[in-house]
PDB file with one MODEL, atoms N, CA, C and O in Angstrom:
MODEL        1
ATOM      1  N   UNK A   1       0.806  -1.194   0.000  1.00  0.00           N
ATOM      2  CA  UNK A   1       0.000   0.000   0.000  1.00  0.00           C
ATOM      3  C   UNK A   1       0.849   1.259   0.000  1.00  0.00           C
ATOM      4  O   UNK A   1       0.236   2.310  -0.185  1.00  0.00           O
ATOM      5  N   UNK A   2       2.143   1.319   0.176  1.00  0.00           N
ATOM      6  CA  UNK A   2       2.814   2.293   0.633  1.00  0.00           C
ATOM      7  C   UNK A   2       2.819   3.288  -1.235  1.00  0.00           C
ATOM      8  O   UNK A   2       3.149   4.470  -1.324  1.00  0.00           O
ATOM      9  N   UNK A   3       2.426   2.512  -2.335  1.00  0.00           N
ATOM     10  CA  UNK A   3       2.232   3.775  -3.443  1.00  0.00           C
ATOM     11  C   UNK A   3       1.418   5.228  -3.450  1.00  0.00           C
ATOM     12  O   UNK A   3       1.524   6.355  -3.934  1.00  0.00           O
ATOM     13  N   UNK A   4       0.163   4.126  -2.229  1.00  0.00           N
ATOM     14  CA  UNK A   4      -0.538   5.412  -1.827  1.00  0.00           C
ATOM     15  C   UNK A   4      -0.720   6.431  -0.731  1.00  0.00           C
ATOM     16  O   UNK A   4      -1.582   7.247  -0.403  1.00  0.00           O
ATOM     17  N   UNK A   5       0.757   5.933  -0.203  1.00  0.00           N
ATOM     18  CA  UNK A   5       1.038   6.539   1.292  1.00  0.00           C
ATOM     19  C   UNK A   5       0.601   6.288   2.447  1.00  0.00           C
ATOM     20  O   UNK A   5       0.572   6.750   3.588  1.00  0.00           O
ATOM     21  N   UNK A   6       0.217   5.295   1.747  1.00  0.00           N
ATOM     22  CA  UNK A   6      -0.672   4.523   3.285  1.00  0.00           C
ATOM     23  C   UNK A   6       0.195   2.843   3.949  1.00  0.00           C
ATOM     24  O   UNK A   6       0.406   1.871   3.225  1.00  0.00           O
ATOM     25  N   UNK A   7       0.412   2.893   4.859  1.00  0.00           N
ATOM     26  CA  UNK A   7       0.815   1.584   6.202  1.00  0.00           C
ATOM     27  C   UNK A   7       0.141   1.017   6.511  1.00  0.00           C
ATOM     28  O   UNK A   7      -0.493   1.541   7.427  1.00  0.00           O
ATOM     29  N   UNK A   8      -0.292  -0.269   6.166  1.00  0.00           N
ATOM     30  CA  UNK A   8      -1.423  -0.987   7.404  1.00  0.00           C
ATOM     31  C   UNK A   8      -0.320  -2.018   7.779  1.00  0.00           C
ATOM     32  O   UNK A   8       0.702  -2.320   7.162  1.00  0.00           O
ATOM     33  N   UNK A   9      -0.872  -2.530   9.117  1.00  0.00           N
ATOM     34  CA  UNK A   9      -0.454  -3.017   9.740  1.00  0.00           C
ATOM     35  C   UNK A   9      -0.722  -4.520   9.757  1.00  0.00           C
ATOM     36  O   UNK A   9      -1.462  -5.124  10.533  1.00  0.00           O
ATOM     37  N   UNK A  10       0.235  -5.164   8.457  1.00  0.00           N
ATOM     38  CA  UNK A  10       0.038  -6.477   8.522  1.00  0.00           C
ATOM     39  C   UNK A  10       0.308  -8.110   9.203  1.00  0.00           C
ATOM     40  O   UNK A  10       0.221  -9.256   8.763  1.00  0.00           O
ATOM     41  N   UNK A  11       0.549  -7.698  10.059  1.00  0.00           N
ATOM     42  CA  UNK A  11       1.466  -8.265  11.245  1.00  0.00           C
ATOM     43  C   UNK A  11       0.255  -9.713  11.719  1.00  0.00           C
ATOM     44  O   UNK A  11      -0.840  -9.422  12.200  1.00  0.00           O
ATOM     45  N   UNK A  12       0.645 -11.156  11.503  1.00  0.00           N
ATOM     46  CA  UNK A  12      -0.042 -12.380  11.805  1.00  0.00           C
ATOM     47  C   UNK A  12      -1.269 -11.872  12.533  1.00  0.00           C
ATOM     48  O   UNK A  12      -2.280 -11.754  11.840  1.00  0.00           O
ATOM     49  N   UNK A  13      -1.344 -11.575  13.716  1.00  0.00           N
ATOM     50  CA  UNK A  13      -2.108 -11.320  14.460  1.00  0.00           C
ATOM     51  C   UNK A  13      -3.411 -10.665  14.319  1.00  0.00           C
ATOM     52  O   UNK A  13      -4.438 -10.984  14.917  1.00  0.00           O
ATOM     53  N   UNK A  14      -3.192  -9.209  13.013  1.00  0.00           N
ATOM     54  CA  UNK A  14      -3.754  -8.459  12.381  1.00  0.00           C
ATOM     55  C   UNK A  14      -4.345  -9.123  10.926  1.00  0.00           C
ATOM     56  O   UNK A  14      -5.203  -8.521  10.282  1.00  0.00           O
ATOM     57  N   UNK A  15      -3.801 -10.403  10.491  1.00  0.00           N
ATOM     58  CA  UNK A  15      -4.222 -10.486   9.372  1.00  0.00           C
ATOM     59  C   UNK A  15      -5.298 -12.072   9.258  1.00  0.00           C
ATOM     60  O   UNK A  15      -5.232 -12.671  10.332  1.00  0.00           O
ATOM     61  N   UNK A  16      -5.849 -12.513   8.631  1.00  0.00           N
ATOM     62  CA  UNK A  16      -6.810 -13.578   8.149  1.00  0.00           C
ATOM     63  C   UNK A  16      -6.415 -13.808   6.768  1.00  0.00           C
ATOM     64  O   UNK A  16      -5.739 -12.904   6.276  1.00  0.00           O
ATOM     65  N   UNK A  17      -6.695 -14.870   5.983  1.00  0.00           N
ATOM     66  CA  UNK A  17      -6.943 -15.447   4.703  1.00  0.00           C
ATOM     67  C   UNK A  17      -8.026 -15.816   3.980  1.00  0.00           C
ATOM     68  O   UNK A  17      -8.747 -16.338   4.830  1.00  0.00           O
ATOM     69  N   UNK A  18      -8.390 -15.852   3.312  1.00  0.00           N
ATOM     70  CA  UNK A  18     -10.206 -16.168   2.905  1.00  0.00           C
ATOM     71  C   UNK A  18      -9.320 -17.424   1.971  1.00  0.00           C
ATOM     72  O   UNK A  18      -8.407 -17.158   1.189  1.00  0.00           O
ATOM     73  N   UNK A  19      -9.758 -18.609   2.223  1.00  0.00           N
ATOM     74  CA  UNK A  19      -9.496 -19.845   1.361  1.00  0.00           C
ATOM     75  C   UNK A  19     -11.019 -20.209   0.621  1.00  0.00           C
ATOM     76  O   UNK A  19     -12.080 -20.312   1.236  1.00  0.00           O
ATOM     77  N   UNK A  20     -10.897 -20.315  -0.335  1.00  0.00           N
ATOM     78  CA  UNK A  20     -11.612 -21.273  -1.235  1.00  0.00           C
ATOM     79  C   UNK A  20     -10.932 -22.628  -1.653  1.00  0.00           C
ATOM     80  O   UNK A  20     -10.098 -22.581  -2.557  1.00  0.00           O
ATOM     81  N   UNK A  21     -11.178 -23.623  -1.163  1.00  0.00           N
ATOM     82  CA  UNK A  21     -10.633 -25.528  -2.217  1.00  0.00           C
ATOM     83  C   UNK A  21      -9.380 -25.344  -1.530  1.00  0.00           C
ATOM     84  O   UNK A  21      -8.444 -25.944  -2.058  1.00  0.00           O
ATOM     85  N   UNK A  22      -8.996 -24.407  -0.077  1.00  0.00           N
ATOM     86  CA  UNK A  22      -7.658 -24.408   0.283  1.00  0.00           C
ATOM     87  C   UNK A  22      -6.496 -23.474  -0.250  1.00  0.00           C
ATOM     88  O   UNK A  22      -5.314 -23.399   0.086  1.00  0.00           O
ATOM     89  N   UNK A  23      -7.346 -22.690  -1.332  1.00  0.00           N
ATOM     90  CA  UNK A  23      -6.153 -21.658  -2.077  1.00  0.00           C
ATOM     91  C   UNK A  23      -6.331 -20.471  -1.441  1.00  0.00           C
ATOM     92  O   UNK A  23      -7.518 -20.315  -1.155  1.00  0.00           O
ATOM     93  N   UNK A  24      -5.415 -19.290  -0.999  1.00  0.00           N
ATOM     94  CA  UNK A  24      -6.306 -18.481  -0.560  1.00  0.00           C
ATOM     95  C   UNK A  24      -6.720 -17.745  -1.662  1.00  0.00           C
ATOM     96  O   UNK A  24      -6.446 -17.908  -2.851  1.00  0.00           O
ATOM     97  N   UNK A  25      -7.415 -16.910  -1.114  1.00  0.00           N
ATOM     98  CA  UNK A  25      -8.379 -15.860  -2.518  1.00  0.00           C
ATOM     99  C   UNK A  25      -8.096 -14.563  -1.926  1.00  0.00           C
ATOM    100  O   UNK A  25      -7.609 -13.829  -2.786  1.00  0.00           O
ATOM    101  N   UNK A  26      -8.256 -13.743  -0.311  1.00  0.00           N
ATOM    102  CA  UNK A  26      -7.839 -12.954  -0.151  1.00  0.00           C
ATOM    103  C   UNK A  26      -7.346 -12.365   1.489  1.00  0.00           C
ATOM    104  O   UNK A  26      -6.973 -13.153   2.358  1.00  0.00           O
ATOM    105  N   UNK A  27      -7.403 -11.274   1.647  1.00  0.00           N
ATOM    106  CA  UNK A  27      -6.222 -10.891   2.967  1.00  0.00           C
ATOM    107  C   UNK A  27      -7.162 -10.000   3.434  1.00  0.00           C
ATOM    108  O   UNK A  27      -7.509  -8.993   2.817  1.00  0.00           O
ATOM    109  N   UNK A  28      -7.768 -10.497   4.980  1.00  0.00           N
ATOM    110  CA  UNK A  28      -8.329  -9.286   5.430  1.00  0.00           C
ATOM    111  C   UNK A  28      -7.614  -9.077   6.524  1.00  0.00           C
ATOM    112  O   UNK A  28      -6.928  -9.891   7.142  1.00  0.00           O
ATOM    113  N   UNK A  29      -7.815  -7.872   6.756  1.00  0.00           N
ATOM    114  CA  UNK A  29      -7.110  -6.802   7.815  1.00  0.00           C
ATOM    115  C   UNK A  29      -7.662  -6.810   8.897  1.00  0.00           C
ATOM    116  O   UNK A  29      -8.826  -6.679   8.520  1.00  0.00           O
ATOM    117  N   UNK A  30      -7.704  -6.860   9.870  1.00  0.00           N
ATOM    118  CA  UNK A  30      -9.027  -7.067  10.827  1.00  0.00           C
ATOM    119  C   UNK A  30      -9.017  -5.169  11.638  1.00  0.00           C
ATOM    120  O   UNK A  30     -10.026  -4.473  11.747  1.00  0.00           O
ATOM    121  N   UNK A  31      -7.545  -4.748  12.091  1.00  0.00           N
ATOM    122  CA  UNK A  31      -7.986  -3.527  12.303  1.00  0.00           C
ATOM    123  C   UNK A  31      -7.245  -2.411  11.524  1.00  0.00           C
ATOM    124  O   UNK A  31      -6.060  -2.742  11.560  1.00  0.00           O
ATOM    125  N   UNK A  32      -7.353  -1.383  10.915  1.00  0.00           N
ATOM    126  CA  UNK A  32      -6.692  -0.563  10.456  1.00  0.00           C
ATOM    127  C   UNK A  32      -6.574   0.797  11.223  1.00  0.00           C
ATOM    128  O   UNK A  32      -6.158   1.717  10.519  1.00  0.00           O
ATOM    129  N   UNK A  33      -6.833   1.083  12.420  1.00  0.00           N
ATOM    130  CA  UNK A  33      -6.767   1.800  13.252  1.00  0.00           C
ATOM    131  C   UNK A  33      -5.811   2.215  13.296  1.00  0.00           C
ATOM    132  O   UNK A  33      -5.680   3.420  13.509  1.00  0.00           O
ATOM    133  N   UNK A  34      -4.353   1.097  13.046  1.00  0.00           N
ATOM    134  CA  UNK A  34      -3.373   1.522  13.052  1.00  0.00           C
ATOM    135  C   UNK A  34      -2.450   1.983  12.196  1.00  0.00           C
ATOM    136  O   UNK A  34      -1.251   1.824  12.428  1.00  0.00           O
ATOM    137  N   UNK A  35      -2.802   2.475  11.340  1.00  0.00           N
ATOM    138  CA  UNK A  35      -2.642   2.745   9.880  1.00  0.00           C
ATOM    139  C   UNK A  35      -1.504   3.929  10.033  1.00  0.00           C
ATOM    140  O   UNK A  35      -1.423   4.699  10.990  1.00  0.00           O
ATOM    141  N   UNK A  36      -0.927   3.912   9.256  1.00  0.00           N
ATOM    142  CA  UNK A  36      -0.174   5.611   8.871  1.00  0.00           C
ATOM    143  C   UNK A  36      -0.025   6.112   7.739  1.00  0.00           C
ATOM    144  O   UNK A  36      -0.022   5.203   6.909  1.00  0.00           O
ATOM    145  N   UNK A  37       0.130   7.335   7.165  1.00  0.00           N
ATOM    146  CA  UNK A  37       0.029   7.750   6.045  1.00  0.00           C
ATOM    147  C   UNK A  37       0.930   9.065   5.949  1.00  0.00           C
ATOM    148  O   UNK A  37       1.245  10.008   6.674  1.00  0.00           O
ATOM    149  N   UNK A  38       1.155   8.635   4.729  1.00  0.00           N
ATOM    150  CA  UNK A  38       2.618   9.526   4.225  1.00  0.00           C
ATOM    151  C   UNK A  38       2.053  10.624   3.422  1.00  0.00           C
ATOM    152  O   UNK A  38       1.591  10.275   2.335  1.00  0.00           O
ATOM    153  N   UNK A  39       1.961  12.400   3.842  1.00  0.00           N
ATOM    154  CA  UNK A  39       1.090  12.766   3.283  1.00  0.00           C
ATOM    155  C   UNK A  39       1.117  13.216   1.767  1.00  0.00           C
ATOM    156  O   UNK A  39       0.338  13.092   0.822  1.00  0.00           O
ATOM    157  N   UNK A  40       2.676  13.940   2.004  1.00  0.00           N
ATOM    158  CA  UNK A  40       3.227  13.842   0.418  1.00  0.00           C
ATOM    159  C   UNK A  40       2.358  12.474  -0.589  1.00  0.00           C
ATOM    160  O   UNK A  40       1.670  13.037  -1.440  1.00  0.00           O
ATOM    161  N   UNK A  41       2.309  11.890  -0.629  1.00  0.00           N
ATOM    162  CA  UNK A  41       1.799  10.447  -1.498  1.00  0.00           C
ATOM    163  C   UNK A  41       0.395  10.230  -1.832  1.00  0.00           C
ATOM    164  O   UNK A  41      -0.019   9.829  -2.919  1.00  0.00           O
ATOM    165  N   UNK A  42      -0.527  10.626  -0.473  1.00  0.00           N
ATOM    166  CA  UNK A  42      -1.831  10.646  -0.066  1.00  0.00           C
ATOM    167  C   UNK A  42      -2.305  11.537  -1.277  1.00  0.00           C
ATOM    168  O   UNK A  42      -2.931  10.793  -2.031  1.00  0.00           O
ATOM    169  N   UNK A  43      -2.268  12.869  -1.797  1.00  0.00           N
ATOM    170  CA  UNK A  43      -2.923  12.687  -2.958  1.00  0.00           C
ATOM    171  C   UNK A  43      -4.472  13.052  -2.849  1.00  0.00           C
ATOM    172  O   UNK A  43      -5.065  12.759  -3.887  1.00  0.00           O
ATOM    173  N   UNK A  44      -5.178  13.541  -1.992  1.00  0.00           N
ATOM    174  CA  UNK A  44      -6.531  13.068  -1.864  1.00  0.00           C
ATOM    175  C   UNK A  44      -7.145  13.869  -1.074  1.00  0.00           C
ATOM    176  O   UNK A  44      -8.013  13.464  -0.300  1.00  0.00           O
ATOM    177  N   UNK A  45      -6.730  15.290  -1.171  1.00  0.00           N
ATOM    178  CA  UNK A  45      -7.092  16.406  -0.532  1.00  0.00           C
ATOM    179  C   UNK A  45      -6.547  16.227   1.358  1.00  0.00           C
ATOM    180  O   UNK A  45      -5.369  16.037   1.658  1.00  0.00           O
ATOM    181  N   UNK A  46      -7.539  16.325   2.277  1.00  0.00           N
ATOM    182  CA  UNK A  46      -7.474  16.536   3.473  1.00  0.00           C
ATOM    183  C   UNK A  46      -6.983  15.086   3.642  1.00  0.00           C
ATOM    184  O   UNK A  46      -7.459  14.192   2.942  1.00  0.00           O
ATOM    185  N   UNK A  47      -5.765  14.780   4.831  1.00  0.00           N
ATOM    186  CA  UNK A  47      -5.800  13.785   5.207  1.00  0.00           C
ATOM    187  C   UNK A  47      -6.377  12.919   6.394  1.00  0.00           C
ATOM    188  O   UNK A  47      -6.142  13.447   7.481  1.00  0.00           O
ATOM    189  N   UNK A  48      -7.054  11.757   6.471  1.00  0.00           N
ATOM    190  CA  UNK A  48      -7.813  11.373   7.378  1.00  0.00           C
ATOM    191  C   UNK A  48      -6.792  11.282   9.021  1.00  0.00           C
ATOM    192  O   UNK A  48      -5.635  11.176   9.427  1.00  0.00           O
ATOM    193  N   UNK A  49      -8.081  11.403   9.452  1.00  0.00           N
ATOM    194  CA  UNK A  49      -7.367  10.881  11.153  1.00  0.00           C
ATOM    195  C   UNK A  49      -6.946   9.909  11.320  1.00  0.00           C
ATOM    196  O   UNK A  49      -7.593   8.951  11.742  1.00  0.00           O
ATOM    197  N   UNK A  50      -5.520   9.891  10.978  1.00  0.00           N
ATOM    198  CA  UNK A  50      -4.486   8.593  11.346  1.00  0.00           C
ATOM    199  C   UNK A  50      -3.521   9.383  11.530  1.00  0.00           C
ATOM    200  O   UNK A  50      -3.485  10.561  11.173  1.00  0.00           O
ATOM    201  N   UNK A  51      -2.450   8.615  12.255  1.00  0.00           N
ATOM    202  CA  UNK A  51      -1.006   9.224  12.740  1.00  0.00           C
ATOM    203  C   UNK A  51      -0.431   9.111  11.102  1.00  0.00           C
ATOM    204  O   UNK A  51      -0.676   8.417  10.115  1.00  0.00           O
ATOM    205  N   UNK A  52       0.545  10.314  11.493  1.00  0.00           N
ATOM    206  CA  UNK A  52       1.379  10.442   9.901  1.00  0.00           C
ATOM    207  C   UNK A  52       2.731  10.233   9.814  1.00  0.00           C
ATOM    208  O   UNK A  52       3.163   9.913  10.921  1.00  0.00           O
ATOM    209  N   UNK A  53       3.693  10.282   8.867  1.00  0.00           N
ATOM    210  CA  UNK A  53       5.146   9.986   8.875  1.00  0.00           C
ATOM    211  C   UNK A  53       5.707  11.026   7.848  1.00  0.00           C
ATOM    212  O   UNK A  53       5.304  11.305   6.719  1.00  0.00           O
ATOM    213  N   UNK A  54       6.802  11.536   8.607  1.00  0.00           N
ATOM    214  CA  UNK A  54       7.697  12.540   8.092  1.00  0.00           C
ATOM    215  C   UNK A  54       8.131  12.195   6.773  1.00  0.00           C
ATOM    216  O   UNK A  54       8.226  13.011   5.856  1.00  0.00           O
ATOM    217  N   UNK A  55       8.405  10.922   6.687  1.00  0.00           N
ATOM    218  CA  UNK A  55       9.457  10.852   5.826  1.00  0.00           C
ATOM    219  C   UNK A  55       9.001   9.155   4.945  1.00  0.00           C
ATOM    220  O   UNK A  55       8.227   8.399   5.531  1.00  0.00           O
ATOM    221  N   UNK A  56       9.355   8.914   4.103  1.00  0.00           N
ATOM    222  CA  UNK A  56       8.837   7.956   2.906  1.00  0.00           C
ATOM    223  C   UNK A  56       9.956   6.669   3.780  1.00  0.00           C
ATOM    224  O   UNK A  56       9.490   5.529   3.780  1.00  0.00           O
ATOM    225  N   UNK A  57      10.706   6.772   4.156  1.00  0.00           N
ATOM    226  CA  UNK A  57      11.706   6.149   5.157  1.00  0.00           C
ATOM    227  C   UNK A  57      10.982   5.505   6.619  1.00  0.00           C
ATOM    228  O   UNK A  57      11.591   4.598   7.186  1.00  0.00           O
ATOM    229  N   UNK A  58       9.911   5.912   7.095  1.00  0.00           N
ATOM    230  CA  UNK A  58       9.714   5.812   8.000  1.00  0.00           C
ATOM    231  C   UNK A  58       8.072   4.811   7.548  1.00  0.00           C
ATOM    232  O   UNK A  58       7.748   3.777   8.133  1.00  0.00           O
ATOM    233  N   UNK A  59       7.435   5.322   6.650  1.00  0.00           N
ATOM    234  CA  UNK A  59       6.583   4.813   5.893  1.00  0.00           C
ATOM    235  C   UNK A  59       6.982   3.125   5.611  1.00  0.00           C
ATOM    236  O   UNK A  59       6.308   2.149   5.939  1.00  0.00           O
ATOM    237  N   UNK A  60       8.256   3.147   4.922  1.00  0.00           N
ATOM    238  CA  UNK A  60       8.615   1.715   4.676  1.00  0.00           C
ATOM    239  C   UNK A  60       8.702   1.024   5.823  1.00  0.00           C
ATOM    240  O   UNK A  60       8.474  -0.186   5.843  1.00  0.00           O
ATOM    241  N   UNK A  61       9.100   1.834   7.102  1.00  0.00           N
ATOM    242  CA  UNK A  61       9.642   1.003   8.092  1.00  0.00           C
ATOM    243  C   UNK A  61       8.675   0.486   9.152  1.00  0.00           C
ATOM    244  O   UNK A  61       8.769  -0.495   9.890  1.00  0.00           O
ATOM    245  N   UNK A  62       7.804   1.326   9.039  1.00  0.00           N
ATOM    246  CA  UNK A  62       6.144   0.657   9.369  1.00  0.00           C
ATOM    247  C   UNK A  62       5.894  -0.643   9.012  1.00  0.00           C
ATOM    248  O   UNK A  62       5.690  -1.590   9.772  1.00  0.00           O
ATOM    249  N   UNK A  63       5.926  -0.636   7.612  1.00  0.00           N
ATOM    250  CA  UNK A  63       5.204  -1.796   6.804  1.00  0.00           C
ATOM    251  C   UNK A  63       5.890  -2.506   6.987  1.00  0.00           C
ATOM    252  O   UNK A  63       5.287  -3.409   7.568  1.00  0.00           O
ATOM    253  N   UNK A  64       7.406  -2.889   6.816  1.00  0.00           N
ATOM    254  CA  UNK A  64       8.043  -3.720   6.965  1.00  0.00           C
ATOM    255  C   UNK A  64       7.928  -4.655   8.261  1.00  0.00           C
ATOM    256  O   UNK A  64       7.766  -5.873   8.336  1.00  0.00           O
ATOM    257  N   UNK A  65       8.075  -3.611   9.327  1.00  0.00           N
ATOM    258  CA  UNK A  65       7.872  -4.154  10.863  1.00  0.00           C
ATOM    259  C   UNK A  65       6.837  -5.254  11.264  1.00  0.00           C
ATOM    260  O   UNK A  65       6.951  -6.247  11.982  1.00  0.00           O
ATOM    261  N   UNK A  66       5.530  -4.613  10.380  1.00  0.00           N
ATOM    262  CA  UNK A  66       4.498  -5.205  10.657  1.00  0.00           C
ATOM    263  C   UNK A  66       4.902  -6.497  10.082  1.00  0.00           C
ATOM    264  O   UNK A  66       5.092  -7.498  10.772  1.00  0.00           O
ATOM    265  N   UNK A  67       5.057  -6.446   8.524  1.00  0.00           N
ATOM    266  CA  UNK A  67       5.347  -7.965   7.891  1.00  0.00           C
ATOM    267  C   UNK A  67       5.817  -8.838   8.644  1.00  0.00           C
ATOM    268  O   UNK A  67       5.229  -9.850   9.025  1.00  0.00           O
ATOM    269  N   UNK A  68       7.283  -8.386   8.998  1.00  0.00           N
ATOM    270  CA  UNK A  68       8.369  -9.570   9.183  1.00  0.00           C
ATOM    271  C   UNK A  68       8.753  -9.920  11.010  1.00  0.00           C
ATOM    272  O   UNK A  68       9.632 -10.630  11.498  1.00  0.00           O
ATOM    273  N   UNK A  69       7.652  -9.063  11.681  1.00  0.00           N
ATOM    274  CA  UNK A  69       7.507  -9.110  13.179  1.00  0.00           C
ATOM    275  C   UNK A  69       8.065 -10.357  13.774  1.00  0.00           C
ATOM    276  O   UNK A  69       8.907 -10.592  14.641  1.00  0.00           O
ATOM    277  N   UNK A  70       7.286 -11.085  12.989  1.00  0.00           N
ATOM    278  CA  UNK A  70       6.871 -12.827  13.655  1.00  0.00           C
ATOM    279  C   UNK A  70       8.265 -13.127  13.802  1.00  0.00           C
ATOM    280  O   UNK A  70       8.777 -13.706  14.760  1.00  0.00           O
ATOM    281  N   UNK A  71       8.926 -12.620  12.622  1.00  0.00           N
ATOM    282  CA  UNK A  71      10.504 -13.459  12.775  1.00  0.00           C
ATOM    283  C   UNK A  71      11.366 -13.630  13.615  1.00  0.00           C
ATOM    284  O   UNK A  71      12.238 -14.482  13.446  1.00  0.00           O
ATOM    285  N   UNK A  72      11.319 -12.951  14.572  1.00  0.00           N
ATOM    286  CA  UNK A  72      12.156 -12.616  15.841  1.00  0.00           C
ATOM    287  C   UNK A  72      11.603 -13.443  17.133  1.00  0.00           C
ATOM    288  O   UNK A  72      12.249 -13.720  18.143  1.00  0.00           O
ATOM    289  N   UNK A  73       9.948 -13.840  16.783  1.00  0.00           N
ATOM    290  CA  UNK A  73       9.896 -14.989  17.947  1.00  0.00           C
ATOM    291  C   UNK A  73      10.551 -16.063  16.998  1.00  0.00           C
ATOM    292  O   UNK A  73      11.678 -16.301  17.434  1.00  0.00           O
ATOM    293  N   UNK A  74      10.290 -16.780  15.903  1.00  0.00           N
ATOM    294  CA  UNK A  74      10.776 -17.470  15.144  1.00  0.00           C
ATOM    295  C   UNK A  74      12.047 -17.888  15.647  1.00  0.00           C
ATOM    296  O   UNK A  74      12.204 -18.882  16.356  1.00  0.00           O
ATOM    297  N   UNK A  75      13.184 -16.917  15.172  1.00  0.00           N
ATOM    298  CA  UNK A  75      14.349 -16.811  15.340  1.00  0.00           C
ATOM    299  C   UNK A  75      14.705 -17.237  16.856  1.00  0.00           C
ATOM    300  O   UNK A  75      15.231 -18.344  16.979  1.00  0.00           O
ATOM    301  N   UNK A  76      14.459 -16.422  18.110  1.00  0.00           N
ATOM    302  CA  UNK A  76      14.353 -16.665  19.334  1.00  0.00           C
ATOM    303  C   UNK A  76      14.395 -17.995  19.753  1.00  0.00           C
ATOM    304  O   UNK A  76      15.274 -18.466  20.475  1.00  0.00           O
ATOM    305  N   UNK A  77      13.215 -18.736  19.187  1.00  0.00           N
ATOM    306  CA  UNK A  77      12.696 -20.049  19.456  1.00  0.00           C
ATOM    307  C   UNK A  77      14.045 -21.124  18.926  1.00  0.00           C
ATOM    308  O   UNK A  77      14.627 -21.898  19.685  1.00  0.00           O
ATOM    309  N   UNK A  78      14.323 -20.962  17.596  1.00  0.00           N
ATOM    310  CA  UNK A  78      15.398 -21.153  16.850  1.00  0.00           C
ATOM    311  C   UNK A  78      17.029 -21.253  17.509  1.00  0.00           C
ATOM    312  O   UNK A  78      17.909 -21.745  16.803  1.00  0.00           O
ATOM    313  N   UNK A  79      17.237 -20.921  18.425  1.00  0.00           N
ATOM    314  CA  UNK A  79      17.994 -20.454  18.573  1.00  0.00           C
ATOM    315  C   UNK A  79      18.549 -20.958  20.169  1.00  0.00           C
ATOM    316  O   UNK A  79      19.564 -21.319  20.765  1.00  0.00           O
ATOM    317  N   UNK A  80      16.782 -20.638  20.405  1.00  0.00           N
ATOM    318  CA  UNK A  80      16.951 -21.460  22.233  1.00  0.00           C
ATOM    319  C   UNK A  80      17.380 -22.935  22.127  1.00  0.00           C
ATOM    320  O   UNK A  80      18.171 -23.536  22.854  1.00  0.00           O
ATOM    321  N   UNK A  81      16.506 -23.513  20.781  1.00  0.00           N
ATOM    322  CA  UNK A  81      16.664 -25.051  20.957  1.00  0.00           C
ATOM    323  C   UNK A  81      17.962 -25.545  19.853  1.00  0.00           C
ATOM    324  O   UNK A  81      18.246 -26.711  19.579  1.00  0.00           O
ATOM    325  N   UNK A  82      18.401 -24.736  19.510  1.00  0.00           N
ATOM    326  CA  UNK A  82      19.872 -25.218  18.962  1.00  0.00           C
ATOM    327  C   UNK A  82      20.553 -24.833  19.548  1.00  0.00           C
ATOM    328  O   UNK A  82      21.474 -25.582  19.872  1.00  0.00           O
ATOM    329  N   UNK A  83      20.546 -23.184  20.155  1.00  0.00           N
ATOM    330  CA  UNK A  83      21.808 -22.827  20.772  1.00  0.00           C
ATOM    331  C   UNK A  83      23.112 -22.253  19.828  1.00  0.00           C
ATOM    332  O   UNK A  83      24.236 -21.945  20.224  1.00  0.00           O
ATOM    333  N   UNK A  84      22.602 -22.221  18.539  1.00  0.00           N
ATOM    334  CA  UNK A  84      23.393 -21.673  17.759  1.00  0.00           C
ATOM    335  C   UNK A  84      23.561 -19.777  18.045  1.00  0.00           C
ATOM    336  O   UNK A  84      22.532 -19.248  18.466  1.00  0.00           O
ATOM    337  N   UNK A  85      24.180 -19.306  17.933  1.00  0.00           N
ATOM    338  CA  UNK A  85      24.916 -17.625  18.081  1.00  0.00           C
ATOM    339  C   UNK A  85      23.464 -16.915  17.044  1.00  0.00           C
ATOM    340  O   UNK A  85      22.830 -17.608  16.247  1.00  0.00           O
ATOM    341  N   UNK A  86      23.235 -15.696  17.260  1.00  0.00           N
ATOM    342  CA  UNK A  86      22.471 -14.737  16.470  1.00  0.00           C
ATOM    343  C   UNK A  86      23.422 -14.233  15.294  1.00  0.00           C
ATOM    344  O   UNK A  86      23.010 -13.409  14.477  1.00  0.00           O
TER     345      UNK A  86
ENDMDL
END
């Protein structure tokens, strides 16, 4: 979403799958409350009531966070039961 200056927060917890025959078909969001928006990008006159971000940098780093969250319990877990170094 970030073409349109907008962050949602896709993070496991936040997200669902709609399966049909087991494939999925699509991605719902359950809250977007937490949204942010980059206003430069937004485009669309007044911007809505959501928190905003300075910078197109900070925008990515939203989205990203949310994505790849999980990985760090992942990793954690990973790590306890091998014992291998970070």
């Amino acid at each position: 979403m970030t073409p349109l200056g907008v962050g949602s927060n896709a993070s496991l917890k936040n997200v669902s799958l709609v399966l049909k025959n087991q494939i999925p078909q699509a991605i719902v969001l359950h809250q977007l409350s937490d949204a942010v928006i980059y206003p430069p990008r937004w485009g669309r006159g007044s911007v809505p009531q959501a928190e905003t971000v300075a910078e197109r940098a900070d925008l990515y780093r939203f989205v990203l966070r949310s994505l790849f969250e999980h990985f760090n319990v992942a990793i954690a877990q990973i790590n306890q039961l091998t014992r291998l170094p970070r």
